[in-house]
N, C-alpha and C positions, 0 to 999 in steps of 0.2 A: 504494500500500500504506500502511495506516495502522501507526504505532508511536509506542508509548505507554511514557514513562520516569518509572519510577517512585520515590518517594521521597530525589529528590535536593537535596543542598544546593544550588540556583540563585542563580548570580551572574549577573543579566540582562543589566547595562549597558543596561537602559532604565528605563523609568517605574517598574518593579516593584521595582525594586529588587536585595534578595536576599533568598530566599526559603530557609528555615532545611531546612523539608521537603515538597517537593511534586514537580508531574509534571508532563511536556512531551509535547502531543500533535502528532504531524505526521501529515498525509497533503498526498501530490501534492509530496514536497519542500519543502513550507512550514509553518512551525509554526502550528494551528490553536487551540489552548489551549492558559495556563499556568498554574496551581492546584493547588490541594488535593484530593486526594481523587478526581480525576478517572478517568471508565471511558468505554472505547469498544470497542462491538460487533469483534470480528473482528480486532480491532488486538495486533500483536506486542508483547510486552510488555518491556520491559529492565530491569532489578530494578537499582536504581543506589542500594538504602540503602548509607548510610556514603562515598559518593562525593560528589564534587564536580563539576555541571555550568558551562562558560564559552561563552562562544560561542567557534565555532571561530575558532583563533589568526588574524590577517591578519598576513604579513611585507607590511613596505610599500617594502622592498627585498631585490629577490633577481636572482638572474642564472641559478637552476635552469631545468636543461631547455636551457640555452642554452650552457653551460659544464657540460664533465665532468671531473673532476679525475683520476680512474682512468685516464683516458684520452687526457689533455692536449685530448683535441677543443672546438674550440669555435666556434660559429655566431654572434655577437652581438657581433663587436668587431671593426668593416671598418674597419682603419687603415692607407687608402690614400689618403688625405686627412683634414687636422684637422678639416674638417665634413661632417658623414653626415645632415643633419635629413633627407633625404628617405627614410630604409630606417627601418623598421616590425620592433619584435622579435619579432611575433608570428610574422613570416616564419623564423626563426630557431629556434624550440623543438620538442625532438623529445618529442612526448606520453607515451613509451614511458619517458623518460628516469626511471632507479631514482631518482632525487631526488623525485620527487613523491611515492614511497613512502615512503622517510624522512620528508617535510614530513606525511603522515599517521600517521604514529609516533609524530611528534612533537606532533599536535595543530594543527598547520599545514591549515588549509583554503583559505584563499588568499594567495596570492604578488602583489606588483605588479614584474613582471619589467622590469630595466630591460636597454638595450645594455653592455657594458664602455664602461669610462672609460680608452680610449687614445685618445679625441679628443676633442679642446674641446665637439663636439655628437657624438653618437651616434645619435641616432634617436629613436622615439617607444617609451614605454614604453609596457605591457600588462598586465593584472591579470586572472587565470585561478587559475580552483580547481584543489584539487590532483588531483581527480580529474571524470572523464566520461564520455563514450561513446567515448573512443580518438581525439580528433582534438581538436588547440589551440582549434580555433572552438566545441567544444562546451563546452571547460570555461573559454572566454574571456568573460568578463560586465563587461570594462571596453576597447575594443581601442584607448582614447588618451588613457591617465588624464596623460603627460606627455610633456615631450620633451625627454631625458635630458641634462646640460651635464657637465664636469668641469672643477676648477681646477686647481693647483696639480702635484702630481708627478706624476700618472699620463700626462695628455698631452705636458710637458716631457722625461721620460724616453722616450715614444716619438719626438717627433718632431726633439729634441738631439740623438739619436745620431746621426742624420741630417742632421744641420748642416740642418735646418730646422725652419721658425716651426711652433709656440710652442717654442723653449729656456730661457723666461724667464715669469717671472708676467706680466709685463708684455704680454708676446704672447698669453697666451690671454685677457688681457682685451681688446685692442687687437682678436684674432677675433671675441669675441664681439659685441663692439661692433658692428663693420664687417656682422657677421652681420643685425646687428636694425636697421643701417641702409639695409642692400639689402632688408628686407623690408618696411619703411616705403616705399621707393620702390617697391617692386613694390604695393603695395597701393594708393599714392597713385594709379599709374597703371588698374588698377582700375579706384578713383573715377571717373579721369575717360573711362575707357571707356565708361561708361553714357551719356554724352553723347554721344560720339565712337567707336565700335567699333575704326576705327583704330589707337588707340592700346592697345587689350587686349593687355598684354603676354604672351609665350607661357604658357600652362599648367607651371611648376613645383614639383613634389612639395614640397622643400626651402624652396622658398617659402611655400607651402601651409601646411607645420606650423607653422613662423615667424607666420604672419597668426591661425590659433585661438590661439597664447599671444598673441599682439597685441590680440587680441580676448575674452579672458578667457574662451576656450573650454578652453585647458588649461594646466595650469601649468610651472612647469621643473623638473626635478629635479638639483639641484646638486651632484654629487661636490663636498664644501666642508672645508675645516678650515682652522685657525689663523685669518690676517689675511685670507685670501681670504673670509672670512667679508662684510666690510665692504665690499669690491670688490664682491661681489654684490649686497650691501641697495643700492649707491649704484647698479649699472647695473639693477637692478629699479627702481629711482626714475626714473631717466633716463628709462628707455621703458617706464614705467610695465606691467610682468608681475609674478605671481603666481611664488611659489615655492617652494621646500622646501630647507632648508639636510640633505644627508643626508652622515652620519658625524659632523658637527660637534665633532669632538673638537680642543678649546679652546676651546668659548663660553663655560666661566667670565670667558676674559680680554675677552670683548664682549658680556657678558648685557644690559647698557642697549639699543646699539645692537639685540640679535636682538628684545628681548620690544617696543621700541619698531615693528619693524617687521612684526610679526603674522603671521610668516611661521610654519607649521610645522616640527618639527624630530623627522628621525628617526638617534635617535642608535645609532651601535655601528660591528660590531660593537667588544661593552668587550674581549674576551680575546684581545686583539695586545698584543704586548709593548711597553712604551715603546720609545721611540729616538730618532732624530732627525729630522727632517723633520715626515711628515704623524704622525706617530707620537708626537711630543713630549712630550704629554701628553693623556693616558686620564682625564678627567675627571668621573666617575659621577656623584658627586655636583653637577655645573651642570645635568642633568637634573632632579633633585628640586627646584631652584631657580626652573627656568624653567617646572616646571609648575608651581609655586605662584603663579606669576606670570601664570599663562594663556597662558602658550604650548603648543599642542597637541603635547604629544610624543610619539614612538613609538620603538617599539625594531626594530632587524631584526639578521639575520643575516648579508646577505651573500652567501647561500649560491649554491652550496655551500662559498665560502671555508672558512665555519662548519657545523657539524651543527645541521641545525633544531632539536635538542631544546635548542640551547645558548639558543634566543630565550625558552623559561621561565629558564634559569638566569641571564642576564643582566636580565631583570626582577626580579630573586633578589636582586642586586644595590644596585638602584636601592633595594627595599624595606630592605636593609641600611645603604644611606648615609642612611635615613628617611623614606622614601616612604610612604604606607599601603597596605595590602595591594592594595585595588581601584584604587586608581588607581595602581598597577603592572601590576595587569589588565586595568585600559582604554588601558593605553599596548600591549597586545597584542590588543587588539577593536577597540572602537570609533574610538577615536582613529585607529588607523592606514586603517580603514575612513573613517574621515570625509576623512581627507587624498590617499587615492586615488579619491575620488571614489564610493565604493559604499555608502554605510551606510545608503541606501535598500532595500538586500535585506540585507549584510550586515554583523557588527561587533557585533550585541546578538539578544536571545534575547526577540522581542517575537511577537504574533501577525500573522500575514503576511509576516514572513520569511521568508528562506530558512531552512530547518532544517539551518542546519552547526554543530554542537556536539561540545564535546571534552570528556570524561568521565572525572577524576582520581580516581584514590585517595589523596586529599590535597591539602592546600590548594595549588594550585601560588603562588609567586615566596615563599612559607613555609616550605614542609615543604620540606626538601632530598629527602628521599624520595620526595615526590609525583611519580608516574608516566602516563602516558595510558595507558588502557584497553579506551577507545572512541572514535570518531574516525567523526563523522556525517556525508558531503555532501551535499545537498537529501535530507537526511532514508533514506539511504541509509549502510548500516553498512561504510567505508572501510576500516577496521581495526579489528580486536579483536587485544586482547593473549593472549597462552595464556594457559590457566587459566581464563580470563574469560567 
């Protein structure tokens, strides 16, 4: 079906720029032209004067669908052991789950779902729109964007009460270590099976994920804050992996060491209270710092910790501590698109994209007013607002 939106302010995040008043053609789920003035035979038409179109929002961290909070239920945090690399969240997300309706409320079209952070490793994450035909494989378009780590208090608190490792910082670096050195020896061995069949050591899942981050097929996704910041940049240097420092609340006190090591950073969420521990300090403003600095930042939610709508308000934020408008924008498109790996279909509002677009009445991370609308997934109308 073709559909055809007319007369909107376009903020692309690509080449085009933004586009003050014009129209977005889709058919087949993918956006076919973007211009002035534009008509096409047979095509639905969305009258979007005085609106603001974005690409649809990416969280590039979320736990929806896998965690209910109504419900205490949750599928995605197997803490029966401090390492889970071999379990897959996609195994874990129920499609049905009311959070993915909210993340369309909110202008939310795709999520990068990771496992919970009660063990040092959790699993492999996944990045799925928020909507599709009724089943995680269809609305899944990334199934191994990373493979989830956590530092500091989440895995300590689970595995302390228990008088066992990790109780200590010390211990869940000491795991991960010992992790990525069993996976160098599984691999070595590998190698030399190609000579020798022999010695092919057994087929392990766990193993498995370990060898693509070894091989820069994916990266690691860090539950990270304060100084475990630094523990990480050092054991990604060690055995040289790719990674994402996410939550990062305190890289003001290591902005050298983060922007030196090129890693992306998806900060939030900002609306927890100070306190003590990973909590210490909520630092908005080393975001606006580290992107001026080119470090690829994003924002998420958390969710459902957080209400998706809160991933506009906390870009809201960022543009209050001095951010400029769009590149508050692109810390909820592209950016976070680029860092899970998808900004070949999604993350900007180019031709041959996917057509996921969220449709404001107002400038969003600006106008505190500014509300979603409309809410497009391959070009398919997810939500409309009443009235609308």
């Amino acid at each position: 079906m073709k559909r055809l939106i007319k007369g909107a302010k376009i903020i692309t995040m690509g080449a085009l720029g933004t586009l003050e008043k014009a129209d977005i053609l889709m058919e087949d789920g993918k956006i076919t032209a973007i211009g002035e003035g534009l008509e096409a035979l047979e095509a639905e038409v969305i009258d979007a004067k005085g609106l603001t179109a974005i690409p649809g929002i990416v969280d590039a961290h979320s736990h929806i669908g896998g965690f209910e909070i109504a419900t205490g239920a949750q599928d995605v945090n197997e803490m029966v052991k401090n390492v889970t690399a071999e379990v897959e969240v996609i195994d874990g997300l129920d499609p049905r789950s009311p959070s993915f309706k909210e993340a369309l409320a909110a202008g939310v079209t795709c999520s990068a779902i990771a496992p919970g952070s009660g063990n040092v490793i959790g699993g492999v994450v996944c990045a799925v729109k928020s909507a599709g035909q009724g089943t995680i494989d269809s609305m899944c378009i990334n199934r191994h964007v990373a493979l989830k780590a956590a530092m500091g208090g989440n895995p300590k608190g689970v595995y302390g009460k228990r008088n066992q490792m990790p109780m200590t910082r010390m211990g869940v670096a000491s795991i991960l270590r010992q992790y990525f050195r069993d996976v160098q020896e599984y691999m070595k061995k590998q190698e030399e099976a190609k000579s020798d069949p022999a010695k092919m050591p057994k087929w392990d899942p766990a193993m498995e994920n370990g060898a693509k981050v070894l091989r820069h097929e994916m990266s690691v996704k860090m539950h990270c804050t304060q100084f475990d910041m630094i523990t990480v940049i050092e054991l990604a240097k060690e055995f040289d992996f790719e990674f994402t420092l996410d939550h990062a609340w305190g890289a003001s006190d290591y902005m050298e060491p983060i922007v030196e090591s090129g890693c992306p950073v998806i900060f939030g969420p900002i609306a927890v209270a100070k306190g003590f521990g990973e909590s210490i300090k909520i630092d908005i403003d080393s975001v606006v710092e580290m992107d001026k600095r080119g470090v690829l930042c994003s924002i998420m939610t958390d969710g459902p910790v957080y209400h998706p709508w809160l991933i506009v308000e906390q870009a809201g934020e960022v543009v209050r501590y001095g951010a400029d408008v769009e590149r508050a924008i692109a810390m909820l498109t592209i950016n976070p698109a680029k860092t899970i790996g998808c900004d070949q279909r999604i993350g900007s509002l180019e031709i041959g994209k996917d057509a996921d677009i969220a449709l404001f009445n107002g400038m969003p991370t600006l106008d505190p007013a500014a509300g979603v609308v409309m809410t497009l997934v391959d070009g398919e109308i997810a939500y409309q607002s009443k009235g609308f």
